[in-house]
Biopython code that builds the backbone (N, CA, C, O; Angstrom):
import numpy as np
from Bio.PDB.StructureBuilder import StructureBuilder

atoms = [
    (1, "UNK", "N", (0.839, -1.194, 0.000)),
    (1, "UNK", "CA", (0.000, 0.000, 0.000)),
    (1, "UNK", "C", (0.880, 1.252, 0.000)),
    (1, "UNK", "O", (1.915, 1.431, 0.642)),
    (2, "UNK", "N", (0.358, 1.955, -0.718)),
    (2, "UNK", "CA", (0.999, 3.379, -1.100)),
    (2, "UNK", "C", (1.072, 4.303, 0.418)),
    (2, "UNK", "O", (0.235, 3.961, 1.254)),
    (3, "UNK", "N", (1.823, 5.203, 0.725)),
    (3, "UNK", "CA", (1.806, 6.436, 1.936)),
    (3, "UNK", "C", (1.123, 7.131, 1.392)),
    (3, "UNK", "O", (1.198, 7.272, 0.171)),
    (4, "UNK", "N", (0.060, 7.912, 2.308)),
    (4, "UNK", "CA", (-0.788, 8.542, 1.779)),
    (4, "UNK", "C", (-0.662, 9.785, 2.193)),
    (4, "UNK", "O", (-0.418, 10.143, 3.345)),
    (5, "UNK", "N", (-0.828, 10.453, 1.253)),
    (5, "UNK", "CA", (-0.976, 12.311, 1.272)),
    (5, "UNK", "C", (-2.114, 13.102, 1.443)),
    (5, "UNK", "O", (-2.844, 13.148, 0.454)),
    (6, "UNK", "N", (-2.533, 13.854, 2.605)),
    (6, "UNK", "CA", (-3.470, 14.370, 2.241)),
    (6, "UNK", "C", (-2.986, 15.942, 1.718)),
    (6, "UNK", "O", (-2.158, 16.621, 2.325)),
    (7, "UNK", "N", (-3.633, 16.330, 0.559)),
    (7, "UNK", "CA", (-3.657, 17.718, 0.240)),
    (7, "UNK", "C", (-4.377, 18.475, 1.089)),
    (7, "UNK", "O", (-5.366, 17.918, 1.566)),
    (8, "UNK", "N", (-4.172, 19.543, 1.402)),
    (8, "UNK", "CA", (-4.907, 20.540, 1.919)),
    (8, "UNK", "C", (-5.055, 22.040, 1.245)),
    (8, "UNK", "O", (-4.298, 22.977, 1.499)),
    (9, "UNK", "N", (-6.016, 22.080, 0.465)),
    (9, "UNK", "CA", (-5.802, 23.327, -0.311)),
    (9, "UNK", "C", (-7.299, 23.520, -1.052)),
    (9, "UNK", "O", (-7.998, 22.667, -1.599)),
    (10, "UNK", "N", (-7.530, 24.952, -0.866)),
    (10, "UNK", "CA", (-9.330, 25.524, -1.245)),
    (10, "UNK", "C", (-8.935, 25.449, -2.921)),
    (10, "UNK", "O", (-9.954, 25.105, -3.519)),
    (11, "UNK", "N", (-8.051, 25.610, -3.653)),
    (11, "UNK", "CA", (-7.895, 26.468, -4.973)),
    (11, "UNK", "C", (-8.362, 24.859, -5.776)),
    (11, "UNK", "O", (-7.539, 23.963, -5.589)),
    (12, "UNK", "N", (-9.231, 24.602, -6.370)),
    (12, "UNK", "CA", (-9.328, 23.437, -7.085)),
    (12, "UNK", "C", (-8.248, 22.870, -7.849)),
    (12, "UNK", "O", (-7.705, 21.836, -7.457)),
    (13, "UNK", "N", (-7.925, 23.394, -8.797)),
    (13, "UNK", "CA", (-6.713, 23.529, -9.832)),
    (13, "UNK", "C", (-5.805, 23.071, -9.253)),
    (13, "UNK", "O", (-5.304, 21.967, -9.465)),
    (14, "UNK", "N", (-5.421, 24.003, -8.303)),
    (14, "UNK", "CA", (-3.943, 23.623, -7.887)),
    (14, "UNK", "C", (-3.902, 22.277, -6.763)),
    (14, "UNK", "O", (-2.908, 21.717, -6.302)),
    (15, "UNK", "N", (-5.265, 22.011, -6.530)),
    (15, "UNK", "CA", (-5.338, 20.992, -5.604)),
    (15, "UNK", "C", (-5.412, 19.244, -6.664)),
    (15, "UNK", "O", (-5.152, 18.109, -6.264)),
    (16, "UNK", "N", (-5.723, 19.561, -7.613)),
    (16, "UNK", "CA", (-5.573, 19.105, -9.005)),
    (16, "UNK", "C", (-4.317, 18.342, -9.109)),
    (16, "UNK", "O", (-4.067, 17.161, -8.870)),
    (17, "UNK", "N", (-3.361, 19.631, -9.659)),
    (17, "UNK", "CA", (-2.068, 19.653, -9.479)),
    (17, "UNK", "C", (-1.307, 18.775, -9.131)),
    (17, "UNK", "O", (-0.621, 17.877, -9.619)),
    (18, "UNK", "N", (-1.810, 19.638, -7.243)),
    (18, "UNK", "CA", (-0.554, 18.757, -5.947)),
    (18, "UNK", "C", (-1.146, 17.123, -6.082)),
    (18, "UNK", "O", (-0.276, 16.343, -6.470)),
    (19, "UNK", "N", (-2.214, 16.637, -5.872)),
    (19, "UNK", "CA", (-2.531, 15.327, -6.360)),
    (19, "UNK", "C", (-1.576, 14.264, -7.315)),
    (19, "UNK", "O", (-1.002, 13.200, -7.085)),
    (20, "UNK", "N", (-1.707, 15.024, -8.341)),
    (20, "UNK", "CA", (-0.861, 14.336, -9.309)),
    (20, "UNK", "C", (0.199, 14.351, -9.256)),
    (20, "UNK", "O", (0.831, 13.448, -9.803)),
    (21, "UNK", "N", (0.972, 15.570, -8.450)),
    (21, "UNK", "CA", (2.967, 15.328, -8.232)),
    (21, "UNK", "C", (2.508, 13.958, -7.733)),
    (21, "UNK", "O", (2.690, 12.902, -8.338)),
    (22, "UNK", "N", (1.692, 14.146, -6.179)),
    (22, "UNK", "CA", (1.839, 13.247, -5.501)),
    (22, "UNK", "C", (1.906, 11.782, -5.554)),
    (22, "UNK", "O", (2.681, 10.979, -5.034)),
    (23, "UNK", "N", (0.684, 11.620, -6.473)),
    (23, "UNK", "CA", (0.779, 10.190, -7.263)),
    (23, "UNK", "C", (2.196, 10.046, -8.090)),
    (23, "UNK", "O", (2.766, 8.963, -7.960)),
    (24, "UNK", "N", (2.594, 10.682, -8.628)),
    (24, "UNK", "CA", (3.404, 10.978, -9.270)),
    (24, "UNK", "C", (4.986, 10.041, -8.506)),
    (24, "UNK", "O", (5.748, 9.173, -8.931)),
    (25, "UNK", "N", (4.876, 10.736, -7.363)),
    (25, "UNK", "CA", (6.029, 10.172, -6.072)),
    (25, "UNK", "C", (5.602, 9.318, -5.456)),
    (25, "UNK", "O", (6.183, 9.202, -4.377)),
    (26, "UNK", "N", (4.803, 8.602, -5.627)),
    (26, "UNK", "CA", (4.162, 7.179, -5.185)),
    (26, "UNK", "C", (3.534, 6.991, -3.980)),
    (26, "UNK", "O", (3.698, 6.038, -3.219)),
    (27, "UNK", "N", (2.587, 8.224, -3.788)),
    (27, "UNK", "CA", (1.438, 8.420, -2.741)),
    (27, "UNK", "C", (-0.070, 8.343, -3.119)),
    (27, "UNK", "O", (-0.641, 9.120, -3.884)),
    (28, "UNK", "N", (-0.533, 7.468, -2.580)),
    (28, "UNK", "CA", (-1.929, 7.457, -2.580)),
    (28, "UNK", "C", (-2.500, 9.201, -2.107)),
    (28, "UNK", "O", (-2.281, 9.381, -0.910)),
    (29, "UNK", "N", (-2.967, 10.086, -2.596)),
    (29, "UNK", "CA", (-3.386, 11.383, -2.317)),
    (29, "UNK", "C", (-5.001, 11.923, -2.311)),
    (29, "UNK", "O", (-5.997, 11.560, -2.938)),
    (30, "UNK", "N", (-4.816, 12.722, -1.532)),
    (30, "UNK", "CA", (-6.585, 12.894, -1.205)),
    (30, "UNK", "C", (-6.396, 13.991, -0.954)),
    (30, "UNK", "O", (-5.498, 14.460, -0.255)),
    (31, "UNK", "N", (-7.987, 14.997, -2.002)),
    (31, "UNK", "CA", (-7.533, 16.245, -1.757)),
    (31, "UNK", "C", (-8.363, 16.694, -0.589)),
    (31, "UNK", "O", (-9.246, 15.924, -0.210)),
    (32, "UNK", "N", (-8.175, 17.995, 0.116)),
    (32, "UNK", "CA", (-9.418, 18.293, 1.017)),
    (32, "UNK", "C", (-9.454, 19.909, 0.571)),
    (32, "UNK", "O", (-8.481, 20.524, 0.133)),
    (33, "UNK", "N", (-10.677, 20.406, 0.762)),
    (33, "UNK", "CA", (-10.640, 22.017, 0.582)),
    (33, "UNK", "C", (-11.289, 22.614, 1.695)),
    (33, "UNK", "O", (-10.829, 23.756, 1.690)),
    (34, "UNK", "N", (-11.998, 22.537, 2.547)),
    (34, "UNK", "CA", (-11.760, 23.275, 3.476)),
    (34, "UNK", "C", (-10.761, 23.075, 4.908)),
    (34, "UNK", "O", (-10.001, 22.109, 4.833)),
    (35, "UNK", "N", (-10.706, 23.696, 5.889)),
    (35, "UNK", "CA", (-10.091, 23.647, 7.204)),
    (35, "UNK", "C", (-10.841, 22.181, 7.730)),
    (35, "UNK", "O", (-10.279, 21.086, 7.678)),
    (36, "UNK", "N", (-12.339, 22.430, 8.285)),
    (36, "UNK", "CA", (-13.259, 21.846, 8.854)),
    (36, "UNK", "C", (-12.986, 20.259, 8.561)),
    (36, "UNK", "O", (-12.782, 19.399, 9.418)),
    (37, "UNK", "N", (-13.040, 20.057, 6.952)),
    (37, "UNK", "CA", (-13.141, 18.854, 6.401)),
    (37, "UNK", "C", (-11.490, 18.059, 6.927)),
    (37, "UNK", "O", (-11.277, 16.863, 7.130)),
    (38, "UNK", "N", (-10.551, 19.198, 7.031)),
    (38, "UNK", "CA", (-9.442, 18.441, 6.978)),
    (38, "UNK", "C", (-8.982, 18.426, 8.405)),
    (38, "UNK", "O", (-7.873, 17.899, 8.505)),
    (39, "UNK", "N", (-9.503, 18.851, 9.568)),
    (39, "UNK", "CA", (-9.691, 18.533, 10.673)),
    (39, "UNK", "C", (-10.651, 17.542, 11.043)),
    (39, "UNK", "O", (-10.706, 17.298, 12.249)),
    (40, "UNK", "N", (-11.315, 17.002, 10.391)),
    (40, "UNK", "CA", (-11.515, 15.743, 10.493)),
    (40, "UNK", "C", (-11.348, 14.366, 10.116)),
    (40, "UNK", "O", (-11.486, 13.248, 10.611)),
    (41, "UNK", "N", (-10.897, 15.056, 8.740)),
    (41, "UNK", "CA", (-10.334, 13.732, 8.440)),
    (41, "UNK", "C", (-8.951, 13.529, 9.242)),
    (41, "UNK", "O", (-8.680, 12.329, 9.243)),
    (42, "UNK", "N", (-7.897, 14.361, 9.985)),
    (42, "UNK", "CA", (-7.083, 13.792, 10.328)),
    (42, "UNK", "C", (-7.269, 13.755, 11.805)),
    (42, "UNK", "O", (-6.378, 13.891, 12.643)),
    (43, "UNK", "N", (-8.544, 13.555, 12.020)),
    (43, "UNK", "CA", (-8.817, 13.169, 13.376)),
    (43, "UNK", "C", (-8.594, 11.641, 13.016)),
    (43, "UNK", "O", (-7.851, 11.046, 13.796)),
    (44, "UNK", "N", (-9.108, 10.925, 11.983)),
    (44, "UNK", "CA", (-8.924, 9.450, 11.839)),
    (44, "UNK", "C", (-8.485, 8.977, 10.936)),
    (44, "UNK", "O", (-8.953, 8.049, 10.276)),
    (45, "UNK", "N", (-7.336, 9.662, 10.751)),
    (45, "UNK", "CA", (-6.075, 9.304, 10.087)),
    (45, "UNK", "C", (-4.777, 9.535, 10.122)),
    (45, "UNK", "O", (-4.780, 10.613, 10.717)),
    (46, "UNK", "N", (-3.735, 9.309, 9.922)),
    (46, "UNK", "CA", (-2.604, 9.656, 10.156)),
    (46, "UNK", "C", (-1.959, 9.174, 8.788)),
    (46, "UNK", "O", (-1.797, 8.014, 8.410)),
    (47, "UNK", "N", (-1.602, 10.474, 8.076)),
    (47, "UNK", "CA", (-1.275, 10.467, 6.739)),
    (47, "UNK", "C", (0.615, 10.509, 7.119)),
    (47, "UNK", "O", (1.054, 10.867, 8.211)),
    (48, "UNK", "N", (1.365, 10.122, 6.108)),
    (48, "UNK", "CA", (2.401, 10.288, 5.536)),
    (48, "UNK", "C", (2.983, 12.109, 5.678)),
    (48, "UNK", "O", (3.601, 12.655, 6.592)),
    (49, "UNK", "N", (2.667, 12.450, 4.872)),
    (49, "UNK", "CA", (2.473, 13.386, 4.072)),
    (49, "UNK", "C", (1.424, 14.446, 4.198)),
    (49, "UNK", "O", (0.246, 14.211, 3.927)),
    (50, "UNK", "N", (1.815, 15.519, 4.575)),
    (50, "UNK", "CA", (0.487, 16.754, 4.583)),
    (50, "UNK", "C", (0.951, 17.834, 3.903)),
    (50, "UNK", "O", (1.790, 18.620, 4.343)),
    (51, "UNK", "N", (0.330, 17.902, 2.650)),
    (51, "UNK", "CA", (0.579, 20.167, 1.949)),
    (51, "UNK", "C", (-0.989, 20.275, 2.314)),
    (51, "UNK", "O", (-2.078, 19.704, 2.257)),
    (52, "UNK", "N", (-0.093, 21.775, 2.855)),
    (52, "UNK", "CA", (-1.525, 22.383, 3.310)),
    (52, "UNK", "C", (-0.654, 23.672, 3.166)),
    (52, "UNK", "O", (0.513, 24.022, 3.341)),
    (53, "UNK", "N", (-2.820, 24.611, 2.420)),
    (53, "UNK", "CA", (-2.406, 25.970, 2.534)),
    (53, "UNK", "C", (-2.260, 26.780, 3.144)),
    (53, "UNK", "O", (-1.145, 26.383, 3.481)),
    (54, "UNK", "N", (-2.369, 27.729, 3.709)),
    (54, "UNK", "CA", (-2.409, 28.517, 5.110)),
    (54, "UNK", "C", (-3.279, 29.299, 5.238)),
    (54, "UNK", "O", (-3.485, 29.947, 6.264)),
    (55, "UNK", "N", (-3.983, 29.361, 4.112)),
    (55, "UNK", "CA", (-5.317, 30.300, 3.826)),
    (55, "UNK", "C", (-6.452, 29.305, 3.346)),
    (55, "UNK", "O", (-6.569, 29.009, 2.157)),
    (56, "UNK", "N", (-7.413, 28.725, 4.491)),
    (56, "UNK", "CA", (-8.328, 27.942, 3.908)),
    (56, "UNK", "C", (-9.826, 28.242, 4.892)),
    (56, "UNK", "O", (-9.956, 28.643, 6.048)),
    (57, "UNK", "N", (-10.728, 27.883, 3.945)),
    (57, "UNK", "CA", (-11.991, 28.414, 4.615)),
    (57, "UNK", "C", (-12.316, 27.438, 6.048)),
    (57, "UNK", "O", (-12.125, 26.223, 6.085)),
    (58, "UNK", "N", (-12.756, 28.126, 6.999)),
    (58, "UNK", "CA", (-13.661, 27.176, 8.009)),
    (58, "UNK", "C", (-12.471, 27.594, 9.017)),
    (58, "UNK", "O", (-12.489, 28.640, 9.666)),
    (59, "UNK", "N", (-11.398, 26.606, 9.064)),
    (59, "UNK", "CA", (-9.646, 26.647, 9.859)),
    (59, "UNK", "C", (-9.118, 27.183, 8.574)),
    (59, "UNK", "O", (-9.415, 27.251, 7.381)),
    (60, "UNK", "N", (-7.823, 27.665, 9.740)),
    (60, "UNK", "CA", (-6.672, 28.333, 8.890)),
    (60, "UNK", "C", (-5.453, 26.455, 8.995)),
    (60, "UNK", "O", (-5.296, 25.378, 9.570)),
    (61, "UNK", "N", (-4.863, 27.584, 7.672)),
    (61, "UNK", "CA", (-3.628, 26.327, 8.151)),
    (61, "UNK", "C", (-2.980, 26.486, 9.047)),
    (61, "UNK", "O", (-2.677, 25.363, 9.450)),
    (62, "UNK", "N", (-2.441, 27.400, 9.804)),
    (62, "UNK", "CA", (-1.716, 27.198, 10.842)),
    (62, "UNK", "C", (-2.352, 26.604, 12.301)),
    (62, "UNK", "O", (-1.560, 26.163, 13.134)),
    (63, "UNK", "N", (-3.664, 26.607, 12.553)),
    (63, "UNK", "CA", (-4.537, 25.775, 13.138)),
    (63, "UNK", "C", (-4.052, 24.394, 13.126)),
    (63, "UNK", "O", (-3.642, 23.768, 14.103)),
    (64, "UNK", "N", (-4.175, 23.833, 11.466)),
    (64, "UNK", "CA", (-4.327, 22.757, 11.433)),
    (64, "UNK", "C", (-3.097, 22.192, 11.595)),
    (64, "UNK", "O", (-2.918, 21.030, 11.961)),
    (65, "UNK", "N", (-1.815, 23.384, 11.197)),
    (65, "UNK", "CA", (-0.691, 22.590, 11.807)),
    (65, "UNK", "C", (-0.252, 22.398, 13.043)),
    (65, "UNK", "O", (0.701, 21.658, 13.288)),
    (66, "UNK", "N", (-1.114, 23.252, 14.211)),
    (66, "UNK", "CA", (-0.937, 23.607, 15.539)),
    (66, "UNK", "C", (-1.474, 22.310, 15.764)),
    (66, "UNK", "O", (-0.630, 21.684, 16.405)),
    (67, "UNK", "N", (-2.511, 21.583, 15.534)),
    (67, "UNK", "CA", (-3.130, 20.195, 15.811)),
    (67, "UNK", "C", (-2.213, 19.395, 15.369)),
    (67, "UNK", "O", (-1.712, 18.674, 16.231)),
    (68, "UNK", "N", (-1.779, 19.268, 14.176)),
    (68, "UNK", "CA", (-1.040, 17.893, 13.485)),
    (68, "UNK", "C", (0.205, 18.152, 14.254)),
    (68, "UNK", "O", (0.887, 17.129, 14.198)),
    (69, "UNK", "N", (0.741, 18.988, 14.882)),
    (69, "UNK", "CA", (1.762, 19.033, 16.011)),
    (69, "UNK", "C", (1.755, 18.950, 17.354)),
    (69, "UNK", "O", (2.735, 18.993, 18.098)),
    (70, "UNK", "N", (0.648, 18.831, 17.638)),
    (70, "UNK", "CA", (-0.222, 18.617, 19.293)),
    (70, "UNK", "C", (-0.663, 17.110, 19.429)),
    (70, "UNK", "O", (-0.933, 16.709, 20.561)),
    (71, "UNK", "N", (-0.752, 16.282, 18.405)),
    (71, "UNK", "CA", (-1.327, 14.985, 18.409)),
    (71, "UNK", "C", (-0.176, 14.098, 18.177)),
    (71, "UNK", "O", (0.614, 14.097, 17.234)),
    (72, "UNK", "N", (-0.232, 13.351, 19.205)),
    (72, "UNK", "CA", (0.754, 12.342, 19.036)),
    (72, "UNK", "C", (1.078, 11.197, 17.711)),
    (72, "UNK", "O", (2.074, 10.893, 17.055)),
    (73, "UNK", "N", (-0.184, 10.829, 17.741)),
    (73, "UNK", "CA", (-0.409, 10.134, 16.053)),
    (73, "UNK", "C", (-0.180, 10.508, 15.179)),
    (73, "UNK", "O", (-0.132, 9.841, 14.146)),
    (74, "UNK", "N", (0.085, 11.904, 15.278)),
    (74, "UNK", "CA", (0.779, 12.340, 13.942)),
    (74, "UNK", "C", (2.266, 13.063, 13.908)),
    (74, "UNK", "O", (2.561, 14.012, 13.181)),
    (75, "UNK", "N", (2.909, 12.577, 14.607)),
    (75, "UNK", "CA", (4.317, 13.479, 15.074)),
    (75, "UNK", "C", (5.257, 13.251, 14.381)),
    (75, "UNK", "O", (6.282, 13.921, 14.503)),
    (76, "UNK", "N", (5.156, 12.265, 13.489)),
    (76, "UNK", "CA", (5.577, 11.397, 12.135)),
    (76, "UNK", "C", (5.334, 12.091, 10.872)),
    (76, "UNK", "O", (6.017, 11.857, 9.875)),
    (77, "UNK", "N", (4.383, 12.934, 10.889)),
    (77, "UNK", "CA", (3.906, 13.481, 9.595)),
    (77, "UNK", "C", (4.549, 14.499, 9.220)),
    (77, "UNK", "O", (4.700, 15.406, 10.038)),
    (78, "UNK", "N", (5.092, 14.624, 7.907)),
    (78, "UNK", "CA", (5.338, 15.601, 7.255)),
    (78, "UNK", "C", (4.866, 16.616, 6.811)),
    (78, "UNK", "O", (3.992, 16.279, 6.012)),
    (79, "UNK", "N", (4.949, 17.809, 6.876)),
    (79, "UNK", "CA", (3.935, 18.928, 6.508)),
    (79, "UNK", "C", (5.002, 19.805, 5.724)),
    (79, "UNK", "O", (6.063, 20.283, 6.125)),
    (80, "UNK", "N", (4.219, 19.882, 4.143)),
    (80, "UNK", "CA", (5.040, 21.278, 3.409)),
    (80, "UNK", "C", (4.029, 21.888, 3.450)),
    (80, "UNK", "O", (2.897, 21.427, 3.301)),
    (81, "UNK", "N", (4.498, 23.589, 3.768)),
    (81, "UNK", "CA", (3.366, 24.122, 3.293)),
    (81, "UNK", "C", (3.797, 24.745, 1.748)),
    (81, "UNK", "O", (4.930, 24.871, 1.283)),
    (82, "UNK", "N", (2.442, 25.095, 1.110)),
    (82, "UNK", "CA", (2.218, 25.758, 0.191)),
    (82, "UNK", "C", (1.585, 27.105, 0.487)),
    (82, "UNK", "O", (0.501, 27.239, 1.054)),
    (83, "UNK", "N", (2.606, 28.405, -0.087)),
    (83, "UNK", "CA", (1.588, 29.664, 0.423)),
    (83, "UNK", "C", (2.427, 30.340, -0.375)),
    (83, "UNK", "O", (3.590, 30.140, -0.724)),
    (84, "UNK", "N", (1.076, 31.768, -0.765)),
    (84, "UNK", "CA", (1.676, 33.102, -1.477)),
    (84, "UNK", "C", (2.146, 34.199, -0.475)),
    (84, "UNK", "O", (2.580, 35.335, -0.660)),
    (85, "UNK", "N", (1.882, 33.383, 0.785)),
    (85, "UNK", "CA", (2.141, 34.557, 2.144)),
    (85, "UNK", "C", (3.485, 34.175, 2.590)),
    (85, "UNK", "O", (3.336, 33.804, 3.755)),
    (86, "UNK", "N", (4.141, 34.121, 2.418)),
    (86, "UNK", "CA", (5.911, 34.195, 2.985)),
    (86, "UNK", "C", (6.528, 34.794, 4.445)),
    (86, "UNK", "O", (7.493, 34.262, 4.993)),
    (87, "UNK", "N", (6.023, 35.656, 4.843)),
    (87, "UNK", "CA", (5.892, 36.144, 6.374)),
    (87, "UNK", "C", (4.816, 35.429, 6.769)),
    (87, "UNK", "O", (5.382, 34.811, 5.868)),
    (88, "UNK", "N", (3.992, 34.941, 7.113)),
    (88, "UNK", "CA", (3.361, 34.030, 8.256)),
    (88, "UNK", "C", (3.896, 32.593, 7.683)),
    (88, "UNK", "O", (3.618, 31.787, 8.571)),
    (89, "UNK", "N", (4.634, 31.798, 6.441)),
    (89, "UNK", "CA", (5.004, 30.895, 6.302)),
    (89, "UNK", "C", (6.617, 31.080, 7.047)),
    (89, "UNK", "O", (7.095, 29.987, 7.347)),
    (90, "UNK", "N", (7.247, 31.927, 7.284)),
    (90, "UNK", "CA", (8.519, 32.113, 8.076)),
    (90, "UNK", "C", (8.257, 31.768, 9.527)),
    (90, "UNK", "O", (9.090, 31.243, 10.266)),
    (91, "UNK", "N", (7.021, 32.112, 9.869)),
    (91, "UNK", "CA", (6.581, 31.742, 11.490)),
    (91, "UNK", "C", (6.689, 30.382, 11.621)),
    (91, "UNK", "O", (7.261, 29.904, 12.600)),
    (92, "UNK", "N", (6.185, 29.656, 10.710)),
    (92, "UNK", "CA", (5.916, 28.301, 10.792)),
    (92, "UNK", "C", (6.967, 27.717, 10.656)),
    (92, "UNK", "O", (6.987, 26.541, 11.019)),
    (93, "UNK", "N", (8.097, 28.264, 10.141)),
    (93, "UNK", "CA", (9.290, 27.639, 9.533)),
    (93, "UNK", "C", (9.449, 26.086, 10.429)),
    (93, "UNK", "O", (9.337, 24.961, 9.941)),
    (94, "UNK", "N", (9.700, 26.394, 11.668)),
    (94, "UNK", "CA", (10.476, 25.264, 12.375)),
    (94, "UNK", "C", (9.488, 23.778, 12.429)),
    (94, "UNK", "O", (9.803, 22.616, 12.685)),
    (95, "UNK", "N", (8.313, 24.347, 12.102)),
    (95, "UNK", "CA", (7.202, 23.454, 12.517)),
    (95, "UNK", "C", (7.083, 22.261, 11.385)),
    (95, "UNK", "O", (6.671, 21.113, 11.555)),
    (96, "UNK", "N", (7.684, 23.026, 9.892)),
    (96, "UNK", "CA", (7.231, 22.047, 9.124)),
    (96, "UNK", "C", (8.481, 21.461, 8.359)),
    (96, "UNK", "O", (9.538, 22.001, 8.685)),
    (97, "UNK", "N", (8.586, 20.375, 7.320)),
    (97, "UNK", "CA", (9.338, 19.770, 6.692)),
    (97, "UNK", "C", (9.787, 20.719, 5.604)),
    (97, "UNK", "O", (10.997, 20.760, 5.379)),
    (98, "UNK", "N", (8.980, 21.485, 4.900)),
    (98, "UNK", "CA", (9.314, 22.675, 3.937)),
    (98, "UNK", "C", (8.242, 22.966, 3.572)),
    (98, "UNK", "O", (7.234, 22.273, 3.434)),
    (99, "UNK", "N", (8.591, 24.982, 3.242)),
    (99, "UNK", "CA", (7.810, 25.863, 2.625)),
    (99, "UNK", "C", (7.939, 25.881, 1.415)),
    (99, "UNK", "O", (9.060, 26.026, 0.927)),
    (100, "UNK", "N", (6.922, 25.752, 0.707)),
    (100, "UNK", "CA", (6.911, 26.479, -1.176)),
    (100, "UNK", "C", (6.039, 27.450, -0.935)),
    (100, "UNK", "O", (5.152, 27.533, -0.085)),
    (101, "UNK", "N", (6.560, 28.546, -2.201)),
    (101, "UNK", "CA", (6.083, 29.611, -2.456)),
    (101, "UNK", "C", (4.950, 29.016, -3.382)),
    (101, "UNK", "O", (4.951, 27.793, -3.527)),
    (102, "UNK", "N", (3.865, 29.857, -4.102)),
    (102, "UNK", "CA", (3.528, 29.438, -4.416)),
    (102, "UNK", "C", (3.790, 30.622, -5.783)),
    (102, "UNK", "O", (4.172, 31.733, -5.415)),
    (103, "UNK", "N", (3.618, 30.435, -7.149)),
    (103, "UNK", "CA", (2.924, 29.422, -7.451)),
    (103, "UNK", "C", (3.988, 28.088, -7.445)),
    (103, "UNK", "O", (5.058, 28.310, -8.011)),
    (104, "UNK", "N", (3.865, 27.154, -7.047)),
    (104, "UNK", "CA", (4.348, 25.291, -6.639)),
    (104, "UNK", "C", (3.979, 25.044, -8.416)),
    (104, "UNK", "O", (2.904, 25.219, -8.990)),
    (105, "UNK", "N", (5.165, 24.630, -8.920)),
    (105, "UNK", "CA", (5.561, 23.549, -9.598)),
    (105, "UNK", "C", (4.839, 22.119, -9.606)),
    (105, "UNK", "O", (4.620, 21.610, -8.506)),
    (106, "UNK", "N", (4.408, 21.355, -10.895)),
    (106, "UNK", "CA", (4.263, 20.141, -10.522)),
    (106, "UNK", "C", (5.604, 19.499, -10.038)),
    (106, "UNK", "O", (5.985, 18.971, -8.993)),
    (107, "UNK", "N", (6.087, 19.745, -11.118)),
    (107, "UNK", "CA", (7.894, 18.823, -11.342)),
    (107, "UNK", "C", (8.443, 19.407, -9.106)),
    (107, "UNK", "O", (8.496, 18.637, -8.147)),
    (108, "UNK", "N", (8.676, 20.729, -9.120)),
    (108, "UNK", "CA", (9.185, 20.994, -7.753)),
    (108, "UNK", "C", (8.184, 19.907, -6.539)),
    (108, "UNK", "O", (8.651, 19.447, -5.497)),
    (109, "UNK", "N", (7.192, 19.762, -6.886)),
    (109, "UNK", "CA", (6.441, 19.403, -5.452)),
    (109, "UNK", "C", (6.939, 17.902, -5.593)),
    (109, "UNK", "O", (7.574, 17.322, -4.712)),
    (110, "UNK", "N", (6.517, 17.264, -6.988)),
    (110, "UNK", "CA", (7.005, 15.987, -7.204)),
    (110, "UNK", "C", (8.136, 15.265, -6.704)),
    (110, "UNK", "O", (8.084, 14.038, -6.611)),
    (111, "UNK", "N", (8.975, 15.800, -6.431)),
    (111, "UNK", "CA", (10.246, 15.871, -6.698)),
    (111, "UNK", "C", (10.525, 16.033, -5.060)),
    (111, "UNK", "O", (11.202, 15.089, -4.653)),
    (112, "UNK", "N", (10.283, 16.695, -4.341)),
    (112, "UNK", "CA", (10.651, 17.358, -2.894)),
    (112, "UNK", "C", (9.713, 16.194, -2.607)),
    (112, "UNK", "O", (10.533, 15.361, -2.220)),
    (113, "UNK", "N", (8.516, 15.591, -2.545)),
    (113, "UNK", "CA", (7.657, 14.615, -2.220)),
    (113, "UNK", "C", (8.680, 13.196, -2.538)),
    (113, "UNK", "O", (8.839, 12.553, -1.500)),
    (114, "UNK", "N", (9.349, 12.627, -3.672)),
    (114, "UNK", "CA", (9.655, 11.739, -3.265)),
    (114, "UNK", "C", (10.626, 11.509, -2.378)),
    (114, "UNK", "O", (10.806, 10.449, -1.779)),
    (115, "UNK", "N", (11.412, 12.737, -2.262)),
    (115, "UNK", "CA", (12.578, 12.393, -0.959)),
    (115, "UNK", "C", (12.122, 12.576, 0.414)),
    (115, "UNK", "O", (12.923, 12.591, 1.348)),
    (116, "UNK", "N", (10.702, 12.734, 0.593)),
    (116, "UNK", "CA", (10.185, 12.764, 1.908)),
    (116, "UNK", "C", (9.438, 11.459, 1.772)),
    (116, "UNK", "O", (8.951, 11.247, 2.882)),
    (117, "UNK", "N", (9.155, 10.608, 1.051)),
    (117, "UNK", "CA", (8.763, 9.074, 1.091)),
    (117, "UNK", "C", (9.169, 8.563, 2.060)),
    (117, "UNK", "O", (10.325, 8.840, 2.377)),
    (118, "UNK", "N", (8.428, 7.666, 2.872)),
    (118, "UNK", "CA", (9.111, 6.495, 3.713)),
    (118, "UNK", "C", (9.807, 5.650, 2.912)),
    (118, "UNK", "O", (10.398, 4.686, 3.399)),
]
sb = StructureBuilder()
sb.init_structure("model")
sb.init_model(0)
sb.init_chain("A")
sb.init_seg("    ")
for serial, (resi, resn, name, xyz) in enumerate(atoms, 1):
    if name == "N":
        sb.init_residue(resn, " ", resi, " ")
    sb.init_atom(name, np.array(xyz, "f"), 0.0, 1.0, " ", f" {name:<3s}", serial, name[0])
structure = sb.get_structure()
C-alpha cells in the first residue's frame, strides 16, 4: 500500500495539481478544501504526508498545523506548506518539513515529495 498524502488546499486547480505530483512520487493522495473537512479527516487518520495551505476556509492552516503538532499520532507526519504569504510561512518555519512559495511547480512538489517518502 501506497503512503498517503493528504492535500490541503481551497484552490481546485492547484489541488488538481498537488494530487498528481503526488501520485506521481508514489502516494496514494486525497484532496481536502476546506479547514473543517481536513480537521476531520485527520482526526482518523494519520497520513504520511500533509501540503496544506495557510489560507483555507472554516480553519486556517496554521490551526491545522498547531493540531497535526499537538497529536501524538501524527508526530511522524510531514507537513510542506504551500503559500503566497511568505511572512506568516517564516513563522511556521520550524514546525514544518518545507515551505513552497507558491505558485508550486508540478515537477518541484514531485520531486521534494519523493525524498520525503518512507
Amino acid at each position: 500500500m501506497n503512503p498517503l498524502a493528504l492535500i490541503i488546499e481551497d484552490d481546485e486547480d492547484m489541488g488538481m495539481i498537488f494530487a498528481a505530483a503526488m501520485r506521481k512520487a508514489g502516494y496514494e493522495s486525497e484532496v481536502i478544501a476546506d479547514g473543517q473537512s481536513a480537521m476531520n479527516r485527520l482526526a482518523e487518520s494519520a497520513p504520511d504526508i500533509v501540503v496544506l495551505d495557510l489560507h483555507l476556509p472554516k480553519i486556517s492552516g496554521p490551526e491545522i498545523l498547531k493540531y497535526i503538532r499537538g497529536d501524538e499520532r501524527l508526530q511522524q507526519t510531514k507537513v510542506i506548506i504551500t503559500t503566497a504569504d511568505p511572512h506568516l510561512a517564516d513563522t511556521l518555519r520550524k514546525d514544518v518539513s518545507f515551505v513552497l512559495d507558491k505558485p508550486v511547480s508540478f515537477k518541484q512538489l514531485s520531486i521534494l515529495s519523493e525524498r520525503l517518502r518512507p
